[in-house]
PyMOL commands that place a pseudoatom at each C-alpha (Angstrom):
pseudoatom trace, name=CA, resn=UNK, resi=1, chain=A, elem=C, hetatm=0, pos=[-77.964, 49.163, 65.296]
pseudoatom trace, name=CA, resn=UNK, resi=2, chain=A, elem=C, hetatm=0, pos=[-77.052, 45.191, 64.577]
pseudoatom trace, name=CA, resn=UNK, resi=3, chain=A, elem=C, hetatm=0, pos=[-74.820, 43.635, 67.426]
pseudoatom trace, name=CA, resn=UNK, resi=4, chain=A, elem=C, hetatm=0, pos=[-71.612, 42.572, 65.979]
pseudoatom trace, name=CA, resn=UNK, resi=5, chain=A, elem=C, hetatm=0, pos=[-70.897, 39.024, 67.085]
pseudoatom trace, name=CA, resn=UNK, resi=6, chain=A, elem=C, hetatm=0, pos=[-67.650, 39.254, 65.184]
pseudoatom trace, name=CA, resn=UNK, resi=7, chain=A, elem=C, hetatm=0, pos=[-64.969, 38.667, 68.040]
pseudoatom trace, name=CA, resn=UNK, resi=8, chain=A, elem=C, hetatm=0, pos=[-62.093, 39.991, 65.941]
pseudoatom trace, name=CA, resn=UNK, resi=9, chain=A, elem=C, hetatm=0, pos=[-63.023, 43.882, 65.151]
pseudoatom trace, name=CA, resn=UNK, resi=10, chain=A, elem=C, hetatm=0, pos=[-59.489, 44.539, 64.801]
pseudoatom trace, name=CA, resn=UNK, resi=11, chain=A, elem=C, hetatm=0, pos=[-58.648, 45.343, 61.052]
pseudoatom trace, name=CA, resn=UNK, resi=12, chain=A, elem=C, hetatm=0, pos=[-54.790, 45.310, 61.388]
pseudoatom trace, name=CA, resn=UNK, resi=13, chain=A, elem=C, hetatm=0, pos=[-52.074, 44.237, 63.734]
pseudoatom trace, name=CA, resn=UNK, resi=14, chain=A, elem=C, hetatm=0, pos=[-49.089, 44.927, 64.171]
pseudoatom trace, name=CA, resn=UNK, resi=15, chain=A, elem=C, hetatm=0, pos=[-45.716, 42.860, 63.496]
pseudoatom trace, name=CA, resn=UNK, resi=16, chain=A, elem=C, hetatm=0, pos=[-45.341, 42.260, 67.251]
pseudoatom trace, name=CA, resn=UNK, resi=17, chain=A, elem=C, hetatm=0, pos=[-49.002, 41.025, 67.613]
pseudoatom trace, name=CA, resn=UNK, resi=18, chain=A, elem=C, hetatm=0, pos=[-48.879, 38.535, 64.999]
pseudoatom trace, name=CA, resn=UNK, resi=19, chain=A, elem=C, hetatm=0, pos=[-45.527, 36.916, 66.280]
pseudoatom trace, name=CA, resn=UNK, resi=20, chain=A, elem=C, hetatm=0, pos=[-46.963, 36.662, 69.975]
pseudoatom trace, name=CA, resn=UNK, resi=21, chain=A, elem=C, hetatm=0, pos=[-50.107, 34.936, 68.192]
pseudoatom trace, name=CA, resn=UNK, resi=22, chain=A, elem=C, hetatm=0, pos=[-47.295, 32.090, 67.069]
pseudoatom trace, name=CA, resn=UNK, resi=23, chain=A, elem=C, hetatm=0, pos=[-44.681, 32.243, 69.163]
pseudoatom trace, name=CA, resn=UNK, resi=24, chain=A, elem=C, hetatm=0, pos=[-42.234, 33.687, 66.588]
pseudoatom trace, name=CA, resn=UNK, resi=25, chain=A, elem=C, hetatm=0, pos=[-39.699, 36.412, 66.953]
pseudoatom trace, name=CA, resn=UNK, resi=26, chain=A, elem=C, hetatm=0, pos=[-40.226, 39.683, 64.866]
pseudoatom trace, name=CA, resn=UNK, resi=27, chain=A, elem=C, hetatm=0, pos=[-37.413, 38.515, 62.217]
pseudoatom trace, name=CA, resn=UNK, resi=28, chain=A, elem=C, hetatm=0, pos=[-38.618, 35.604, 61.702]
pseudoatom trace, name=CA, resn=UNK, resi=29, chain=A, elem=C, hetatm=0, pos=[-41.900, 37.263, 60.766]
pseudoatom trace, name=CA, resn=UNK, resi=30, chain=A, elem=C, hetatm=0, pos=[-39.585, 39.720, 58.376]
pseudoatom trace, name=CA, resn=UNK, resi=31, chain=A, elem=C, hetatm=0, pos=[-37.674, 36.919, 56.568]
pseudoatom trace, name=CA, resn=UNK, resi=32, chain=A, elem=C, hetatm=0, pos=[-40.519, 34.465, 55.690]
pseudoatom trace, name=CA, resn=UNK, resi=33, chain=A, elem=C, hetatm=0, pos=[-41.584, 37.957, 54.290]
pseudoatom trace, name=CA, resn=UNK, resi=34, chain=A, elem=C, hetatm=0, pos=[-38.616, 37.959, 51.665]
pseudoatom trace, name=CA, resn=UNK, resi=35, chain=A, elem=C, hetatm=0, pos=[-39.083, 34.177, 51.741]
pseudoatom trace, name=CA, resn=UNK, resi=36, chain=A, elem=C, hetatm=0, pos=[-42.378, 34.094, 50.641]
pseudoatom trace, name=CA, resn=UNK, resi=37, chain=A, elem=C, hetatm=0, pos=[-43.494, 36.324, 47.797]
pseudoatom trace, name=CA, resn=UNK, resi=38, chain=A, elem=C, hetatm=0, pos=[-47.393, 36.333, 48.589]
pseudoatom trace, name=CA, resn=UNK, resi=39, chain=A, elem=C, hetatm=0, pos=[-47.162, 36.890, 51.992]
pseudoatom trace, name=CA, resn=UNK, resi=40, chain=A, elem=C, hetatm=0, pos=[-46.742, 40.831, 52.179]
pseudoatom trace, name=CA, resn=UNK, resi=41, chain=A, elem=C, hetatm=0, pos=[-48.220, 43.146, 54.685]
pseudoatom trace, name=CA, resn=UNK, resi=42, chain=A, elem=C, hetatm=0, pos=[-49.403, 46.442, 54.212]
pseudoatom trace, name=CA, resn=UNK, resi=43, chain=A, elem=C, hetatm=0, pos=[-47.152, 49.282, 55.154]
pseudoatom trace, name=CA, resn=UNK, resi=44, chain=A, elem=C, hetatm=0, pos=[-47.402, 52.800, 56.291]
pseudoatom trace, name=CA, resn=UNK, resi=45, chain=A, elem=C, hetatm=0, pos=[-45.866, 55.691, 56.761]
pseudoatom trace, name=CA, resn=UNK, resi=46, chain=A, elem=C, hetatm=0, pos=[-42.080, 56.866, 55.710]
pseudoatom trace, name=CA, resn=UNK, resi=47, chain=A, elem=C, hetatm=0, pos=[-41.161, 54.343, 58.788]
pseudoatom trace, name=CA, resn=UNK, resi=48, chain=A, elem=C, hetatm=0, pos=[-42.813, 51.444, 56.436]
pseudoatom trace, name=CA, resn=UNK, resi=49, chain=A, elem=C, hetatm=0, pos=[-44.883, 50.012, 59.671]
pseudoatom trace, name=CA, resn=UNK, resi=50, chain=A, elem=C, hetatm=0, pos=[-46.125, 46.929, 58.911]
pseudoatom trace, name=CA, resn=UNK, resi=51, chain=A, elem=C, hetatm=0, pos=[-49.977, 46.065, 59.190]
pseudoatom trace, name=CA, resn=UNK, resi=52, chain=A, elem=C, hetatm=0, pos=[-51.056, 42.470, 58.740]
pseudoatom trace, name=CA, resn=UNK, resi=53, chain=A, elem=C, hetatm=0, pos=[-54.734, 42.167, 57.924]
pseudoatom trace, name=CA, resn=UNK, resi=54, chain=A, elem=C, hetatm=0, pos=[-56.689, 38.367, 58.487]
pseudoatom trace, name=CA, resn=UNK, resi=55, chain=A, elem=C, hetatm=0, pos=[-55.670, 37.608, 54.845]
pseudoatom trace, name=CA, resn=UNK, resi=56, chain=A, elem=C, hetatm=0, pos=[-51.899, 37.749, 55.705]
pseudoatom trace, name=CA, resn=UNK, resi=57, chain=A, elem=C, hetatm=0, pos=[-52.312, 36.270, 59.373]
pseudoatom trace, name=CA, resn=UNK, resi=58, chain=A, elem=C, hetatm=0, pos=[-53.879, 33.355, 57.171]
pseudoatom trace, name=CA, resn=UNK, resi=59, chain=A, elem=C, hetatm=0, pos=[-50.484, 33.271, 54.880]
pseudoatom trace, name=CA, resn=UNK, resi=60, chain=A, elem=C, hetatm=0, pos=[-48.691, 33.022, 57.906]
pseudoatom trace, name=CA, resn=UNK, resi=61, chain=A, elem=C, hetatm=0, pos=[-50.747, 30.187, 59.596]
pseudoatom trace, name=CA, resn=UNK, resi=62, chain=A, elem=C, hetatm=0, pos=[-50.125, 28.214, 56.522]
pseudoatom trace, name=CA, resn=UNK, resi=63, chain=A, elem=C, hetatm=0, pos=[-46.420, 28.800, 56.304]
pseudoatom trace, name=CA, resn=UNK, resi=64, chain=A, elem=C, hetatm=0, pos=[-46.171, 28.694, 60.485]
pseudoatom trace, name=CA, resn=UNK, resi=65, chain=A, elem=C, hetatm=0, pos=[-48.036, 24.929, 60.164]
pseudoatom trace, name=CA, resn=UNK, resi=66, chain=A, elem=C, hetatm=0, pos=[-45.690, 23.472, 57.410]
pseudoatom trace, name=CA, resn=UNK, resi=67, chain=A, elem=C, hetatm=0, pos=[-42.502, 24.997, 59.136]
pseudoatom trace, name=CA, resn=UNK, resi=68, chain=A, elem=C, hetatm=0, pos=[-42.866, 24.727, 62.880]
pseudoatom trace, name=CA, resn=UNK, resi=69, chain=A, elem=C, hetatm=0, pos=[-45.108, 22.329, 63.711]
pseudoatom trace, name=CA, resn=UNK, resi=70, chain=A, elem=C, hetatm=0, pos=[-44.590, 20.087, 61.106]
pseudoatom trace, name=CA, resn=UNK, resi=71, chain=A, elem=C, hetatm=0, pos=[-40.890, 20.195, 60.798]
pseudoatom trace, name=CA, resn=UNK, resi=72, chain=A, elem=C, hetatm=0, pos=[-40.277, 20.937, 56.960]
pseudoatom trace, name=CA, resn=UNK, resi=73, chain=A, elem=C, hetatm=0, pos=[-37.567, 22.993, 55.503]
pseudoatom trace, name=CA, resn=UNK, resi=74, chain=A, elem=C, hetatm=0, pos=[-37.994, 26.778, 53.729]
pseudoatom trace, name=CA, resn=UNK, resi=75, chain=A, elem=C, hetatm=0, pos=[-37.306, 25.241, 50.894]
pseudoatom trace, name=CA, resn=UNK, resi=76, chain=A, elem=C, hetatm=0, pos=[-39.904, 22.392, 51.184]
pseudoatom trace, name=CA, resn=UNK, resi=77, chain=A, elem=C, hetatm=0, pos=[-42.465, 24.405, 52.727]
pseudoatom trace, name=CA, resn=UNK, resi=78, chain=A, elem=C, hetatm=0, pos=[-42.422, 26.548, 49.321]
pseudoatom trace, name=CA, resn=UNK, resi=79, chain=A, elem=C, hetatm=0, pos=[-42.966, 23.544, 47.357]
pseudoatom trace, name=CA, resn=UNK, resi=80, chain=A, elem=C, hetatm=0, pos=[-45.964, 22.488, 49.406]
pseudoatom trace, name=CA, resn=UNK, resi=81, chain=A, elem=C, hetatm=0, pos=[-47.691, 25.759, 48.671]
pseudoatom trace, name=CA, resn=UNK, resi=82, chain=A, elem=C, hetatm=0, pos=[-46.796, 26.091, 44.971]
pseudoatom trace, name=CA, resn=UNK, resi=83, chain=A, elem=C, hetatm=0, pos=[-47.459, 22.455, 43.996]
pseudoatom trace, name=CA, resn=UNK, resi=84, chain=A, elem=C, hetatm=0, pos=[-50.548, 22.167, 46.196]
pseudoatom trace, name=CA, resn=UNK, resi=85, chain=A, elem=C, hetatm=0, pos=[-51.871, 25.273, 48.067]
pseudoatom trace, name=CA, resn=UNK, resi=86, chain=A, elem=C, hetatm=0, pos=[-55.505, 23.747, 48.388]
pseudoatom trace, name=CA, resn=UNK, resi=87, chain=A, elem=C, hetatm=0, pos=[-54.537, 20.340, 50.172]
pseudoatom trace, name=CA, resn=UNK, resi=88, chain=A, elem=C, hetatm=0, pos=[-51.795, 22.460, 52.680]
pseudoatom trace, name=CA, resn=UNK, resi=89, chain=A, elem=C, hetatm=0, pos=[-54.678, 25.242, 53.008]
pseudoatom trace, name=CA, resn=UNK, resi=90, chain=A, elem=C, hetatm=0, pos=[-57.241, 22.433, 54.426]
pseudoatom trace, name=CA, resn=UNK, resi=91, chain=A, elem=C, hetatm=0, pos=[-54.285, 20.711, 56.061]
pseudoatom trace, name=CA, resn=UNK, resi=92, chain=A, elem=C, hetatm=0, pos=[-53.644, 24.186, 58.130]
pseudoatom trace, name=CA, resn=UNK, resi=93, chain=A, elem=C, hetatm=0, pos=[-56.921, 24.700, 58.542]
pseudoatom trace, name=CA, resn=UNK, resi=94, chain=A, elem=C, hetatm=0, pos=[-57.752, 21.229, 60.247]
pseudoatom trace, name=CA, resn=UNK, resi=95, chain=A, elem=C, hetatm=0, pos=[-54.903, 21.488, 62.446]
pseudoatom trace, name=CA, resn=UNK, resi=96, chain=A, elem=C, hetatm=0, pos=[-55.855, 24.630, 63.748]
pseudoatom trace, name=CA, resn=UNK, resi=97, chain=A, elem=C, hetatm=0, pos=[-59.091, 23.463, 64.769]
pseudoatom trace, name=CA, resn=UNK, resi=98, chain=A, elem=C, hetatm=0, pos=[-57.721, 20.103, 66.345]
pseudoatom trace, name=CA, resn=UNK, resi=99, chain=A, elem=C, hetatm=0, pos=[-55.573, 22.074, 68.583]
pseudoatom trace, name=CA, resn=UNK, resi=100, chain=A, elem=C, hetatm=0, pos=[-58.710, 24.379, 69.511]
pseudoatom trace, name=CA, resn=UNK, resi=101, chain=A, elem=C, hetatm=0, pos=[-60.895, 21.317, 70.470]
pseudoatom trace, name=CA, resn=UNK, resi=102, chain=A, elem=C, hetatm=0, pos=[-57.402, 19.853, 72.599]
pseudoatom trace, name=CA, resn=UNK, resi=103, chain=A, elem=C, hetatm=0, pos=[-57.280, 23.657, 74.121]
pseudoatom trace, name=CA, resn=UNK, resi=104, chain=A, elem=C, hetatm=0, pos=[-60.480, 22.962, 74.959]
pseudoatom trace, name=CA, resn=UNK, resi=105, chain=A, elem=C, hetatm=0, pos=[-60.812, 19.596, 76.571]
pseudoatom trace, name=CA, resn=UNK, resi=106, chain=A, elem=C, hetatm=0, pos=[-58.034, 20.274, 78.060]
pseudoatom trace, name=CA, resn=UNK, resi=107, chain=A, elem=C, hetatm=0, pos=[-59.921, 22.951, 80.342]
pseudoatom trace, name=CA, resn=UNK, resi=108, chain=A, elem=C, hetatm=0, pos=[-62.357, 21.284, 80.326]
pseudoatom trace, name=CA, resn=UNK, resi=109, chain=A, elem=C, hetatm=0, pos=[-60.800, 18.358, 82.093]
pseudoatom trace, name=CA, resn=UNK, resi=110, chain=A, elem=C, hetatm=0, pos=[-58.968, 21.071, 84.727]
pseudoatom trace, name=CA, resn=UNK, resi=111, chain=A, elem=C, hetatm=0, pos=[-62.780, 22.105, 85.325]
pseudoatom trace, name=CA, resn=UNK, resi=112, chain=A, elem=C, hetatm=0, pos=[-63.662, 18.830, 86.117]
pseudoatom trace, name=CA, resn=UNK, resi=113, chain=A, elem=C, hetatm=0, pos=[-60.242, 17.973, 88.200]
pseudoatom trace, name=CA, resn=UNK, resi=114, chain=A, elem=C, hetatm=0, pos=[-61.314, 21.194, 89.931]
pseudoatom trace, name=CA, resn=UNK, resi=115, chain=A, elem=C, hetatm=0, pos=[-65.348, 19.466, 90.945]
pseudoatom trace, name=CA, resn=UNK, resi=116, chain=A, elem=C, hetatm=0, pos=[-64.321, 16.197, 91.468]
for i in range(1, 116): cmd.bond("trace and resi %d" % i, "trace and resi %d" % (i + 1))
show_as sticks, trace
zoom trace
């Protein structure tokens, strides 16, 4: 049997995992939901849990990027993805991994606070 490098084996999370993974609240999670027509979750049971797969964690990153950490409106952050989901895609996607490399240098530099 292969070893699975894979560090996320988790197929789906729940609603309250994904909003600790941003830092949003539950509703907020639920109304970019009704918001945002392509971002829908998979639900279960007569309860209709939800169950967020990588796909829709991805929506969210997107729509998390444009909103919170870049400042722009609902409305505006809508017309960003319909008018050019590619560029905001990348855009997302470079951000995430500039703020990996800054989480990382940044212990990096306690590390070496710590030795010297």
């Amino acid at each position: 049997m292969a070893l699975n490098l894979d560090k996320n084996l988790k197929r789906y999370h729940s609603i309250k995992e994904v909003a600790e993974m941003f830092g949003l609240n539950e509703s907020t999670l639920r109304y970019w939901e009704q918001e945002f027509p392509f971002l829908k979750p998979k639900t279960s049971g007569p309860a209709k849990i939800r169950q967020y797969q990588e796909k829709d964690i991805d929506q969210i990153r997107l729509i998390h990027n444009l909103v919170k950490v870049r400042g722009f409106k609902l409305a505006a952050a809508k017309k960003i993805i319909n008018n050019n989901r590619d560029g905001a895609d990348r855009r997302a996607e470079v951000l995430t991994r500039l703020l990996d490399i800054r989480n990382d240098l940044q212990a990096l530099k306690k590390q070496m606070d710590y030795l010297g």
